[in-house]
C-alpha positions in Angstrom: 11.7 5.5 -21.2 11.6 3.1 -18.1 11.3 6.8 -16.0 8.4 7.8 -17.7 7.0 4.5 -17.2 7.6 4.0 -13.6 6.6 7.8 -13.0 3.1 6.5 -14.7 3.0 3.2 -12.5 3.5 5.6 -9.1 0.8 7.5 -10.5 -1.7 4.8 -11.0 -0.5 3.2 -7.4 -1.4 6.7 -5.9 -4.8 6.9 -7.6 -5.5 3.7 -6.7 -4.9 3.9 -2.7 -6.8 7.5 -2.5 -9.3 5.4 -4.3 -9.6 2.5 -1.7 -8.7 4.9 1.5 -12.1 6.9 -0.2 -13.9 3.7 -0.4 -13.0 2.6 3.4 -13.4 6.2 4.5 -17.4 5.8 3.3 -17.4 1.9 4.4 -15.1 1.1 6.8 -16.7 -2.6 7.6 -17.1 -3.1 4.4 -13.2 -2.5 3.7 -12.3 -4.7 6.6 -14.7 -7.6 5.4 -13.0 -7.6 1.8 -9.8 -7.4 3.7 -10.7 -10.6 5.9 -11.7 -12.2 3.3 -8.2 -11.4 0.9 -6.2 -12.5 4.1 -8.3 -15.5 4.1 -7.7 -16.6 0.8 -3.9 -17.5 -0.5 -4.3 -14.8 -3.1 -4.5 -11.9 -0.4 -1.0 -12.8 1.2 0.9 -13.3 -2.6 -0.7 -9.4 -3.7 0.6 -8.4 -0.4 3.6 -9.5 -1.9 3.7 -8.6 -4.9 2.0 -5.0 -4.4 4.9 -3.8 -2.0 7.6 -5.4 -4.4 6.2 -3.6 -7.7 5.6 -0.6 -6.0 8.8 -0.7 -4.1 11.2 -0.6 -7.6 8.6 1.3 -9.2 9.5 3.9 -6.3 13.2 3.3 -6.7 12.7 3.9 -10.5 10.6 6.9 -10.4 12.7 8.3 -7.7 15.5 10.5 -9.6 12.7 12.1 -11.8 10.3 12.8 -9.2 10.0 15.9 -7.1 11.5 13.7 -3.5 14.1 11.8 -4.7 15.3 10.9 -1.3 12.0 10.4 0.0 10.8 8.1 -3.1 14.3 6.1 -3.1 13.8 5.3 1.2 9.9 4.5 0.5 11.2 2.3 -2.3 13.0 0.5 0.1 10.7 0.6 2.4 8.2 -1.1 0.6 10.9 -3.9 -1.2 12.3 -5.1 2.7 8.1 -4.8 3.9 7.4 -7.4 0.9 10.5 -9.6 2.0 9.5 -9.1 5.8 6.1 -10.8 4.8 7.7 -13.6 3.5 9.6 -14.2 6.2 6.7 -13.7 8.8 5.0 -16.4 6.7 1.2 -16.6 5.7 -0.1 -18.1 9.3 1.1 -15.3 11.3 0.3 -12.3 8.8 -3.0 -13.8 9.0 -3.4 -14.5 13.1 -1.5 -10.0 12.8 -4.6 -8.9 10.4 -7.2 -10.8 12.1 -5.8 -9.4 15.6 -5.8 -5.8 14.6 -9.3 -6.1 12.2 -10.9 -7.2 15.7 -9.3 -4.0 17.8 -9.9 -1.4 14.9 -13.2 0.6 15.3 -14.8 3.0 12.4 -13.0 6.3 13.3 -9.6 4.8 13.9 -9.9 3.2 10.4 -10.9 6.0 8.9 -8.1 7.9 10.7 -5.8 5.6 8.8 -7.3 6.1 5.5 -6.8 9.5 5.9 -3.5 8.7 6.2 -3.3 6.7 2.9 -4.9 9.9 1.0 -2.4 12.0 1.8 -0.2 9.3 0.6 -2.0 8.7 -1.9 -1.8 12.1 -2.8 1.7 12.6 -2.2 2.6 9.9 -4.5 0.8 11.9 -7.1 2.2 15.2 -6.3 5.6 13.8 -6.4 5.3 12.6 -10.1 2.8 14.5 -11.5 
């Protein structure tokens, strides 16, 4: 049972970032702004949080069922040590990092990275599907 649910949650975590990388692909400065704006608020740092950590064990659940074990069980713990590491960095300097690279990152290098998160996206969906 908890594979089938964890094989459900990684599919509705890759759904939802081919979703947003489609929707910052289209509008880029509109992604950025709602990004600002979550750093901005208190709320944006603990969903940083709590994204990577639910995602993380969801990965390290849904790992021996999926198609990539290995490669789900590392990006598990990947995403568990990111969500500790952003604890650790602490809310003022995750904030002063966003806001540093949201004033270098131009249109086609964001949507280079959103690219990126599609075929993530889309690997994550792949691998359970």
């Amino acid at each position: 049972m908890a594979a089938t649910i964890s094989e459900i949650l990684v599919l509705v975590a890759g759904i939802a970032i081919c979703l947003v990388s489609a929707w910052g692909i289209f509008a880029p400065q509109r992604l950025l702004q709602w990004v600002k704006g979550a750093m901005d608020a208190d709320w944006g740092i603990y969903s940083a949080v709590i994204v990577r950590l639910v995602l993380g064990v969801t990965l390290l659940y849904a790992a021996p069922a999926s198609r990539f074990p290995l490669v789900f069980w590392i990006l598990g713990w990947i995403a568990v040590v990111a969500a500790v590491a952003i604890v650790f960095i602490g809310k003022e300097r995750l904030r002063n990092f966003v806001n540093w690279w949201l004033e270098r990152a131009f249109p086609t290098f964001i949507r280079a990275w959103l690219l990126f998160g599609m075929a993530f996206g889309g690997f994550l969906i792949y691998g359970v599907w």
